[in-house]
C-alpha positions as CSV (number, residue, x, y, z in Angstrom):
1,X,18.8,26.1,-0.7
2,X,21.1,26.6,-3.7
3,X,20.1,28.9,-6.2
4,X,20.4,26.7,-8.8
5,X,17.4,24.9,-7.4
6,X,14.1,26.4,-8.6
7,X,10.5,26.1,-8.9
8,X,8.4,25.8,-11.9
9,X,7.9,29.6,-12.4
10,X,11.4,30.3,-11.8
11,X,12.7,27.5,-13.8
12,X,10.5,28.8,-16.8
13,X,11.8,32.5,-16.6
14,X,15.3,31.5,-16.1
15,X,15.2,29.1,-19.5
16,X,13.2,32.0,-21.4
17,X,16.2,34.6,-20.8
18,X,18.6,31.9,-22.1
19,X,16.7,31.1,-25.2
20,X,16.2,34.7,-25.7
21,X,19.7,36.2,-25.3
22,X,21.2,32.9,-27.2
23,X,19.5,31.9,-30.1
24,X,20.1,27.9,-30.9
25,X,21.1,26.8,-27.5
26,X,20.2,23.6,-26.6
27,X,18.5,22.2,-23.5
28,X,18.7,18.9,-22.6
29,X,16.1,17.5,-19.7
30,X,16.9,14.3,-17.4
31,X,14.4,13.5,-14.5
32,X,14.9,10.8,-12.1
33,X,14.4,10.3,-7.8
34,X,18.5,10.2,-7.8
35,X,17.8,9.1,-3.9
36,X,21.6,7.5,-4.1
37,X,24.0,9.3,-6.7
38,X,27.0,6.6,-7.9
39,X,29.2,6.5,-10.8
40,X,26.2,4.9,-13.2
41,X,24.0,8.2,-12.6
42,X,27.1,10.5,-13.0
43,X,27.8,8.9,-16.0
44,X,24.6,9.3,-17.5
45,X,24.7,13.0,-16.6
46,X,27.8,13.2,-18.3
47,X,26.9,11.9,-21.6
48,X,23.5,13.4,-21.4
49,X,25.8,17.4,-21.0
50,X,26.9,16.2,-24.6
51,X,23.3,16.8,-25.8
52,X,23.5,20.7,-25.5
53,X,24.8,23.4,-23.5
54,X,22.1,23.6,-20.6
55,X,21.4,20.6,-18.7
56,X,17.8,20.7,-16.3
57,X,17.7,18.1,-13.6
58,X,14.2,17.5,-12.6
59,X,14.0,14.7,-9.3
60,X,10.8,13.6,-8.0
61,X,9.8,15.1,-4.6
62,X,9.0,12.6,-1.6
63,X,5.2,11.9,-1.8
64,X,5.4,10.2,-5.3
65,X,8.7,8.0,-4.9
66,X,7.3,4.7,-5.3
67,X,10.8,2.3,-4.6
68,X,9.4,0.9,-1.3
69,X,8.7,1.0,1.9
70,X,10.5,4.1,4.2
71,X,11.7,5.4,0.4
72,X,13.1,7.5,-0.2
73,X,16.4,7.2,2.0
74,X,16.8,10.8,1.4
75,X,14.6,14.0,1.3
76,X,13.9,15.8,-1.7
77,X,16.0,18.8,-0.3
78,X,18.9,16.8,0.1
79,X,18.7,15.2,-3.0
80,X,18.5,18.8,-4.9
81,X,21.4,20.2,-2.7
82,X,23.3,17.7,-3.7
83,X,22.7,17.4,-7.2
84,X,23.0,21.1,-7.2
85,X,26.5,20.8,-6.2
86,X,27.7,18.8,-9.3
87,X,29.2,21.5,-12.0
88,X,28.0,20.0,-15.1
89,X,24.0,20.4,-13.7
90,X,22.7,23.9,-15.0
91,X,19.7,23.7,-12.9
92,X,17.5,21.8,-10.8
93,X,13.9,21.3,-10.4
94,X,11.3,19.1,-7.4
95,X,9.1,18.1,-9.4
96,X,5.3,17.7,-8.0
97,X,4.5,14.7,-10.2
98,X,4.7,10.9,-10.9
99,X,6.2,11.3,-14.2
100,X,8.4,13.4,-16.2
101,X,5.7,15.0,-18.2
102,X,5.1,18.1,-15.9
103,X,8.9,19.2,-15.6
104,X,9.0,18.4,-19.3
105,X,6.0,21.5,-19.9
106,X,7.9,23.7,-18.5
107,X,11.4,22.9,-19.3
108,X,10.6,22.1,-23.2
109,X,13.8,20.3,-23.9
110,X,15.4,19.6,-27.0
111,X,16.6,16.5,-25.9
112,X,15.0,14.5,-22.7
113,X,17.3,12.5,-21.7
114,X,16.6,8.5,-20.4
115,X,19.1,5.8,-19.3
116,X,19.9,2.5,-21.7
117,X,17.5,0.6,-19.5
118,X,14.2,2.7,-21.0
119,X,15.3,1.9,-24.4
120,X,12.2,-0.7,-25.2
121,X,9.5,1.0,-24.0
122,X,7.3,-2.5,-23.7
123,X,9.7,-3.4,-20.7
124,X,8.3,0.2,-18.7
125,X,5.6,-0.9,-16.4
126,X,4.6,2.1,-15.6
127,X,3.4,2.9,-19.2
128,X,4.5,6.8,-18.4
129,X,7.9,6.5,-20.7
130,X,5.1,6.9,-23.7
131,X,3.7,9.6,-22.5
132,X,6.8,11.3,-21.6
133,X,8.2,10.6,-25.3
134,X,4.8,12.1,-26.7
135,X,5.0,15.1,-24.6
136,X,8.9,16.0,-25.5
137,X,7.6,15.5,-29.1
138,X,4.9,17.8,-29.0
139,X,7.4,20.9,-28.3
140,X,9.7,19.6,-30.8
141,X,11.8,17.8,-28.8
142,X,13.2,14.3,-28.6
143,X,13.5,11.3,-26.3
144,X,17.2,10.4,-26.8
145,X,19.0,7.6,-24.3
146,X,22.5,7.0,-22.9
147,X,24.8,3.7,-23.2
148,X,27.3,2.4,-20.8
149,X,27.4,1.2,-17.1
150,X,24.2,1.3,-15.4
151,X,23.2,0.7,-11.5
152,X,20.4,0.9,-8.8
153,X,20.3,3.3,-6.6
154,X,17.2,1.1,-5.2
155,X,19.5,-2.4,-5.3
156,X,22.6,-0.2,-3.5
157,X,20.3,1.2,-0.7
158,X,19.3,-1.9,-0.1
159,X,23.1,-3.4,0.3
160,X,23.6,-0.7,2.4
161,X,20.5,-0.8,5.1
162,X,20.1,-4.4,5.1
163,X,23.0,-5.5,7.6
164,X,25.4,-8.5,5.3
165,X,23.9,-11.5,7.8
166,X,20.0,-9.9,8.3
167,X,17.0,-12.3,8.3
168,X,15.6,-10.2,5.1
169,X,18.7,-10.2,3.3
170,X,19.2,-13.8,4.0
171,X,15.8,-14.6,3.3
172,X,15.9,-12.3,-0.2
173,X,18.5,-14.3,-1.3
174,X,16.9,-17.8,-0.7
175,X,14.0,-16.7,-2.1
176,X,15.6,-15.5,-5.3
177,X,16.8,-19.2,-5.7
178,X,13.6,-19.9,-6.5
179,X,11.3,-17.4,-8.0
180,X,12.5,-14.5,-10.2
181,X,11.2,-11.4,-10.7
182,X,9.4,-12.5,-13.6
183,X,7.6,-15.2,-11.8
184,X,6.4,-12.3,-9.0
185,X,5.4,-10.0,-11.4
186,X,3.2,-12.9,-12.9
187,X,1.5,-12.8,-10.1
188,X,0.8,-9.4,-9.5
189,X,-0.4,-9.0,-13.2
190,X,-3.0,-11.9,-12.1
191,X,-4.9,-10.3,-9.6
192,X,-6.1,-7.8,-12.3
193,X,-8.3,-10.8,-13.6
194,X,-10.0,-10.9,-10.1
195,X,-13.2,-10.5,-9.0
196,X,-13.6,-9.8,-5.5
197,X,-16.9,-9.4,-3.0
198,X,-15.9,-7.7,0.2
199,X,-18.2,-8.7,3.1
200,X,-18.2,-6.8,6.6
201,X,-18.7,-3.4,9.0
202,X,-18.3,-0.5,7.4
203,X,-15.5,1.5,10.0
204,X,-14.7,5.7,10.2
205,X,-11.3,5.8,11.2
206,X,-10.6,9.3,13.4
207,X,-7.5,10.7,14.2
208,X,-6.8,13.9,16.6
209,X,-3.6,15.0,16.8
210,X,-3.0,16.8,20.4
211,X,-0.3,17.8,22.4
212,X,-0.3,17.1,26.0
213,X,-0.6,20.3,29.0
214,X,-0.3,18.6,32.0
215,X,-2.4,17.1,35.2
216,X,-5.6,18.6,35.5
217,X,-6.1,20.6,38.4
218,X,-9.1,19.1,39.9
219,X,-9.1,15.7,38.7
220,X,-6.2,12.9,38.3
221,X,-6.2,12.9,34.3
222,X,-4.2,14.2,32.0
223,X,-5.4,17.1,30.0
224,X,-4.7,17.5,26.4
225,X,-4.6,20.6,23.9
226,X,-6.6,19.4,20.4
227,X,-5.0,20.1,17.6
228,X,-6.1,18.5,14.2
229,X,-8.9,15.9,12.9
230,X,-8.2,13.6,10.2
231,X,-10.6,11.5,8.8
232,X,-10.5,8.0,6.7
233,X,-11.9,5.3,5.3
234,X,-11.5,2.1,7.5
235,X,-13.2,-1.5,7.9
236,X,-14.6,-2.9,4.4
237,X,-13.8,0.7,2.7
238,X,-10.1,0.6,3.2
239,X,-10.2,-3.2,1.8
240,X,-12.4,-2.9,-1.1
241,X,-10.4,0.3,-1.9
242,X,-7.2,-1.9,-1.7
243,X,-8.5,-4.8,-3.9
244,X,-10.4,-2.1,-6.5
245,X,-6.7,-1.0,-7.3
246,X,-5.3,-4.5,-8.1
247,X,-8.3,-5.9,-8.8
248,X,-11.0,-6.6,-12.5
249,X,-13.7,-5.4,-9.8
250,X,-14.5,-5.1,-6.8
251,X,-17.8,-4.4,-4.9
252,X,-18.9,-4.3,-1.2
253,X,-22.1,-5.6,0.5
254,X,-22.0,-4.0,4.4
255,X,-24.5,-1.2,6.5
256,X,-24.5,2.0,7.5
257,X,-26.1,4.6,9.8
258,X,-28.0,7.5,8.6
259,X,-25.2,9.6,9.0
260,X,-22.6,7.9,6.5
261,X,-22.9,10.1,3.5
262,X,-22.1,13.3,6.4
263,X,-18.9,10.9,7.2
264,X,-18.2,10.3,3.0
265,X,-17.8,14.3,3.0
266,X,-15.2,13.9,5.6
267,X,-13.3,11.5,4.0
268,X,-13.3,13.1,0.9
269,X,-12.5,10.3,-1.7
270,X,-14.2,8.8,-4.6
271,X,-14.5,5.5,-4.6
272,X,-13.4,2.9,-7.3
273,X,-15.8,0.2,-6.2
274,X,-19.3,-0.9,-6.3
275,X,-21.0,-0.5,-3.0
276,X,-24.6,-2.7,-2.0
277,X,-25.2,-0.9,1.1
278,X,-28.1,-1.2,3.8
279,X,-29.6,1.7,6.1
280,X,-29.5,1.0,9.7
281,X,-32.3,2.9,11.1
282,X,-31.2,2.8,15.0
283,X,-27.6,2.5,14.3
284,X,-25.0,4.4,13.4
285,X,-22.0,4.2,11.2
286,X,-19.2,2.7,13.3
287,X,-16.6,5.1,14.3
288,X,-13.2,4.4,16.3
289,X,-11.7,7.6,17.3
290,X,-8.5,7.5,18.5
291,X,-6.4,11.1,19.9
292,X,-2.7,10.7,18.7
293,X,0.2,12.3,20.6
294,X,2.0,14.6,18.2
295,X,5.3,14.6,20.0
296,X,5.6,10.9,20.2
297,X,2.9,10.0,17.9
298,X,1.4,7.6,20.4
299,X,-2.5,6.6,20.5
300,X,-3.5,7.8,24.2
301,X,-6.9,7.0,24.1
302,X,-9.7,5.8,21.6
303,X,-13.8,5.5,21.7
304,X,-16.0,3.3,20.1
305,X,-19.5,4.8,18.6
306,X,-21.3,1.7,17.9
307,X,-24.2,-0.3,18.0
308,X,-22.9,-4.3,19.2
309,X,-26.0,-6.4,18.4
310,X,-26.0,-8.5,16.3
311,X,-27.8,-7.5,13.0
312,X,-31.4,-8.2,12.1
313,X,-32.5,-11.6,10.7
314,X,-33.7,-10.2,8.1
315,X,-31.2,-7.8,7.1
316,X,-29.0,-10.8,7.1
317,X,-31.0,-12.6,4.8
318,X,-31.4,-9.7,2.0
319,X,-27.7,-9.4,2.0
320,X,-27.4,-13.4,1.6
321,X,-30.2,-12.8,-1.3
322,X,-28.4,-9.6,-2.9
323,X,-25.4,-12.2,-3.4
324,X,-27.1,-14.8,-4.5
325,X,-25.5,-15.1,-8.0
326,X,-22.0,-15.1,-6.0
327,X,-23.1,-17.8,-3.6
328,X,-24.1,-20.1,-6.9
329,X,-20.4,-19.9,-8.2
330,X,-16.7,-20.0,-7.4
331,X,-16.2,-16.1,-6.7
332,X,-14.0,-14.7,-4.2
333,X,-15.9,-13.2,-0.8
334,X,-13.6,-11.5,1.8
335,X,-15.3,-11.6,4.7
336,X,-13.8,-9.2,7.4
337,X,-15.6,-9.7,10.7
338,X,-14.4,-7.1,13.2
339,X,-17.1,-8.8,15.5
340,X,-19.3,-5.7,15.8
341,X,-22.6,-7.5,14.4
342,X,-22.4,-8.1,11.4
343,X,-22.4,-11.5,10.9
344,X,-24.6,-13.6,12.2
345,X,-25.5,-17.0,12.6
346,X,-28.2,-16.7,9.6
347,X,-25.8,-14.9,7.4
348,X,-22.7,-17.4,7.9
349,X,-24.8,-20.5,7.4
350,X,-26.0,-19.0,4.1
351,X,-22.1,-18.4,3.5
352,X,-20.4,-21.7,4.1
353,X,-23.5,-23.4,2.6
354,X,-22.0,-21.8,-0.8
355,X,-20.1,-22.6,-3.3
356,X,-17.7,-19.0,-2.8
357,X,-14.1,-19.2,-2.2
358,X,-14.7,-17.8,1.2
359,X,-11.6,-15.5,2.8
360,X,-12.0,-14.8,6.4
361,X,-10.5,-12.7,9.4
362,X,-12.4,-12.4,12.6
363,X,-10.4,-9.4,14.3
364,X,-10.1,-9.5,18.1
365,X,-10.7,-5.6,19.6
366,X,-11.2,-4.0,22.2
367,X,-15.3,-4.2,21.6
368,X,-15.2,-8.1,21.3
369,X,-11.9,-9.4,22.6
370,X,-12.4,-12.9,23.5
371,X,-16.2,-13.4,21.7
372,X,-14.9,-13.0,18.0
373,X,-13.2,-16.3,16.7
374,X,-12.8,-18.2,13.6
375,X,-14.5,-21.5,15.2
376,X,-18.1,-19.8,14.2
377,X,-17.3,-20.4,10.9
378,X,-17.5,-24.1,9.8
379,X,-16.1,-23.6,6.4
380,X,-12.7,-21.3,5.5
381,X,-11.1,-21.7,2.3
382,X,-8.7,-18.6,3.1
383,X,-8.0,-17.8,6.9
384,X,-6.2,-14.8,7.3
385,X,-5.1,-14.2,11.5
386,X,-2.7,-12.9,14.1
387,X,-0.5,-14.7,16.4
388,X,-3.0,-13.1,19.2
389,X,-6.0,-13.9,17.4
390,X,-4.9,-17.6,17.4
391,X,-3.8,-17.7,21.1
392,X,-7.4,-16.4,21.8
393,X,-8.9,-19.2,20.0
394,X,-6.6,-22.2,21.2
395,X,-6.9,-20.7,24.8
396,X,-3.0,-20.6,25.3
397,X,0.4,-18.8,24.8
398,X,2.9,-19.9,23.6
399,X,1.8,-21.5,20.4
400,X,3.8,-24.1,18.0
401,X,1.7,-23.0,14.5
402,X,3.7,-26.0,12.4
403,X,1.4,-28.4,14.8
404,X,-1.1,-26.7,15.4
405,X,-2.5,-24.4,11.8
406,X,-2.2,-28.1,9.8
407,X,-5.0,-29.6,12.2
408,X,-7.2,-26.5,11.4
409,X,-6.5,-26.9,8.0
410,X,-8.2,-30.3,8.1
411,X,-11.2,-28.9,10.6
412,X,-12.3,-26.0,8.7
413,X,-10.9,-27.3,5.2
414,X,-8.5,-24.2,4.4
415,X,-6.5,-24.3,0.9
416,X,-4.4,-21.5,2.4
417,X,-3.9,-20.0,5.8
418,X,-1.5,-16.5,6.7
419,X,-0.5,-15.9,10.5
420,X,0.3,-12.3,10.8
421,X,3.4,-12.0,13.4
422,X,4.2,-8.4,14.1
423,X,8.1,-7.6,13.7
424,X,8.5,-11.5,13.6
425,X,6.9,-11.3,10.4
426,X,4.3,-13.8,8.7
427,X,3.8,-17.4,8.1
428,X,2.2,-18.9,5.0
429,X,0.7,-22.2,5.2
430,X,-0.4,-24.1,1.9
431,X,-2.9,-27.3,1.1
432,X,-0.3,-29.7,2.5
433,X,0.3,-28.2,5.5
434,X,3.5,-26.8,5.0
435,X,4.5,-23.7,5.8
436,X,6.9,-20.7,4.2
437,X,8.3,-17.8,6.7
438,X,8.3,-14.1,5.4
439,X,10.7,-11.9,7.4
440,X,9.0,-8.0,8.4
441,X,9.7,-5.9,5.7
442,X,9.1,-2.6,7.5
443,X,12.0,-0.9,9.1
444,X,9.7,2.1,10.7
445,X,6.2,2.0,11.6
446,X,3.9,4.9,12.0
447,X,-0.1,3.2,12.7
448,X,-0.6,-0.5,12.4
449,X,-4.2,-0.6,12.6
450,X,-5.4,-1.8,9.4
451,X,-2.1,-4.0,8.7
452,X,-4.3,-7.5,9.1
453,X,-6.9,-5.8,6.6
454,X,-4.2,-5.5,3.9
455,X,-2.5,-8.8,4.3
456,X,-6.7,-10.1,3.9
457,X,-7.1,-8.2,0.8
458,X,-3.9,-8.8,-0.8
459,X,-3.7,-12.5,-0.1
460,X,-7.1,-13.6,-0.1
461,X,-6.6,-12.6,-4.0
462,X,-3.0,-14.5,-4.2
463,X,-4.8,-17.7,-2.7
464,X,-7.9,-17.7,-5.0
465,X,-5.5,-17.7,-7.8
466,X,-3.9,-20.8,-6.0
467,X,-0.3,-18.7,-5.9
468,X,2.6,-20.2,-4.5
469,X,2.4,-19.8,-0.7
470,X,6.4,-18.0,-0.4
471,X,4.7,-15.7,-3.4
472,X,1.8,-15.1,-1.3
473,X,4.2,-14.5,1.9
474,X,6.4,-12.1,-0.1
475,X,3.7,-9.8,-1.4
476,X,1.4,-10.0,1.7
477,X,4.5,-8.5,3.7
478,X,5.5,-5.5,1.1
479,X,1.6,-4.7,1.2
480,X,1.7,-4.8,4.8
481,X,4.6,-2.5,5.2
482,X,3.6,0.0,2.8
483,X,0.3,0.0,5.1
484,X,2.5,0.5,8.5
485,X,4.4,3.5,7.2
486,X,0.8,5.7,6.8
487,X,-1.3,7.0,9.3
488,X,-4.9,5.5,8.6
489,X,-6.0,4.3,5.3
490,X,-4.4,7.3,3.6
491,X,-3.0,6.2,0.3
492,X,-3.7,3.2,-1.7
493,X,-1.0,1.0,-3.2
494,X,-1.4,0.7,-6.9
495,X,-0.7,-2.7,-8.8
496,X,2.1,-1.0,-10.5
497,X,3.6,0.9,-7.4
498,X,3.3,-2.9,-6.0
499,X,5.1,-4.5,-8.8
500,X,7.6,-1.5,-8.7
501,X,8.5,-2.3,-4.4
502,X,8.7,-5.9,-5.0
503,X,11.1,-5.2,-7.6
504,X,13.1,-3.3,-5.7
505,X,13.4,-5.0,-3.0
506,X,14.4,-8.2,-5.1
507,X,16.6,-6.2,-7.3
């Protein structure tokens, strides 16, 4: 590493003993992800050097780049060698936050330096420009911008990863023909006046990284050396947590064992939603363990601890009464059936007898492959389901969805339906019956259990807002591959981070 790349203690001694030995000098602060340095950037270096005679480059280290999925295109230490490399920079800093603010503690600039398109500090949605201006005024500083020819690093990735003739491109640029930005980001800002009613099993996702050894000796399996135990919040957790960021509120009606509050510990997060949550008292929590590969970072076996009957009469009638008020009026209910009990007949008469906008997946796993189908349900304003999940119902391969999804629309008297597609992608299907096709927008994929459960949250919300179904289609897929590229439910996506990937990818 180049010694002109420091950390935060090293940083503030080095800019001490300059203040110190020259009295007057003047230090000018630009921070930035710089993932793709071009003339634009190099420019506003250079007429940010005019500022004073020490210029501090502070770039944003990996884990809080928010440009989209598989961002950014390079690490943090190849970024700061790089940026090293270039004369007029004095120093550089990785800075371990989301915003400027930290590196601007430490480096107390005279002038922080921000690029012509910050100059109206409305147009920032991240809000942190503000914050950043307050902070450099607080040390005496000032926020000060640059003029002249601007670019996107995030617009000239893209150019260069997207092949000329790609689907995505392609489809980017149709798209664009017809919705701007603006029109998107309308959208997005929407689902903050949503309220949303998660229904469904609570789930413990496990991971345990090991490394394999070899045959055993006495038996024909394969033996395995443990390494690591991660835990996470899966099931109606990992969606409520999804909608609770984009979302006016969001609260959760499910059950759990005895043990949940040892499994909360585990996880280790707070939650940001309202949870209505019976005991089970010979049940426990439902936990799907699953032992990862960490060579290859395969799944090579999982377990179910669960209990598969179906759940009490009466239990399902005091969750029908505990959302009574919801039942009465047009709210939103996500209803993710993982087919492990849950819902029962009782409890999904009481549902479509309502007068909620009612979203639903019925998942198809290994504990209820082939018994766990939307045809239970004889109302579905939203249906949210794989290309599987379908085949399972229909009884065939093979499927034409253009014939088939507007005849289901008609049965089950869907506004909106999504078909999830894997790497082909996802198809949105509107009141008429016609259809929109979203490309993949993931390039690498690390877990994809849990993918279904984001498109649900995320366009369960779009359709109760009665979005445009390519809208619906666009943002369901960024969701999705923001969800691909983590192991478990490990991050959430923030309405802003979401507005901030769709905008990239659009440009």
């Amino acid at each position: 590493m180049s010694s002109k790349v420091l950390s935060a203690f090293e940083l503030d001694c080095e800019l001490t003993k300059i203040r110190n030995a020259t009295p007057g000098v003047k230090i000018v602060l630009c921070h930035g992800v710089f993932d793709l340095v071009h003339p634009g950037h190099l420019e506003h270096l250079r007429q940010a050097k005019k500022w004073g005679e020490i210029l501090v480059l502070s770039i944003t280290a990996d884990k809080f780049v928010n440009k989209g999925p598989n961002r950014p295109f390079f690490s943090q230490d190849q970024r700061a060698m790089f940026l090293a490399a270039i004369e007029m920079i004095s120093f550089v800093h990785i800075s371990e936050s989301d915003s400027a603010v930290t590196a601007i503690e430490i480096v107390k600039p005279d002038f922080y330096v921000k690029g012509p398109d910050y100059r109206v500090l409305q147009d920032d949605i991240t809000g942190k420009i503000r914050v950043e201006k307050e902070t450099t005024e607080k040390f005496g500083g000032k926020l000060v911008f640059t003029d002249g020819f601007t670019s996107s690093s995030t617009n000239l990735i893209n150019e260069a990863l997207i092949p000329q003739n790609s689907e995505l491109r392609l489809w980017v640029k149709e798209f664009k023909r017809t919705f701007s930005v603006a029109k998107v980001n309308y959208w997005i800002d929407k689902l903050s006046s949503v309220d949303v009613a998660v229904l469904g099993e609570i789930i413990i996702d496990v991971y345990s990284d090991c490394t394999p050894l070899s045959k055993a000796s006495k038996d024909p399996i394969l033996a395995f050396q443990h390494s690591e135990t991660r835990t996470f919040m899966g099931g109606v957790l990992a969606i409520a947590d999804l909608c609770s960021s984009w979302s006016r509120s969001t609260v959760v009606y499910s059950t759990c064992g005895k043990d949940f509050q040892k499994h909360l510990a585990e996880i280790a997060r707070e939650f940001k939603f309202e949870q209505h949550l019976l005991e089970l008292v010979d049940s426990p929590t439902i936990v799907k363990h699953r032992f990862v590969d960490m060579n290859s970072g395969n799944k090579v076996f999982e377990y179910y601890d669960y209990n598969p009957d179906i759940l009490d009469l009466n239990l399902q009638l005091k969750i029908a009464q505990n959302l009574d008020s919801r039942l009465k009026s047009k709210s939103l209910l996500i209803l993710a059936d993982y087919g492990h009990g849950f819902f029962g007949k009782e409890l999904i008469q009481e549902l479509c007898s309502s007068k909620a906008f009612l979203s639903v997946n019925t998942q198809a796993n290994a504990g209820n492959r082939g018994f766990n189908t939307f045809s239970k349900y004889p109302r579905i304003d939203f249906l949210s389901l794989n290309g599987g999940e379908l085949e399972l119902e229909m009884r065939r391969k093979n499927l034409d969805y253009q014939a088939i999804i507007p005849d289901i629309m008609k049965i089950k008297k869907c506004k909106y339906v999504v078909v999830t597609l894997g790497a082909n992608g996802l198809l949105t299907f509107d009141a008429s019956g016609k259809s929109a096709h979203t490309p993949a927008m993931a390039s690498k994929v690390v877990d994809k259990v849990g993918a279904g459960d984001s498109v649900l949250a995320v366009a369960a919300m779009l359709a109760f807002l009665e979005a445009p179904k390519e809208i619906i289609g666009l943002v369901s897929s960024v969701v999705a591959a923001f969800k691909v590229s983590q192991l478990g439910h490990k991050e959430t996506l923030s309405l802003v981070n979401l507005k901030k990937f769709v905008n990239g990818l659009l440009g």
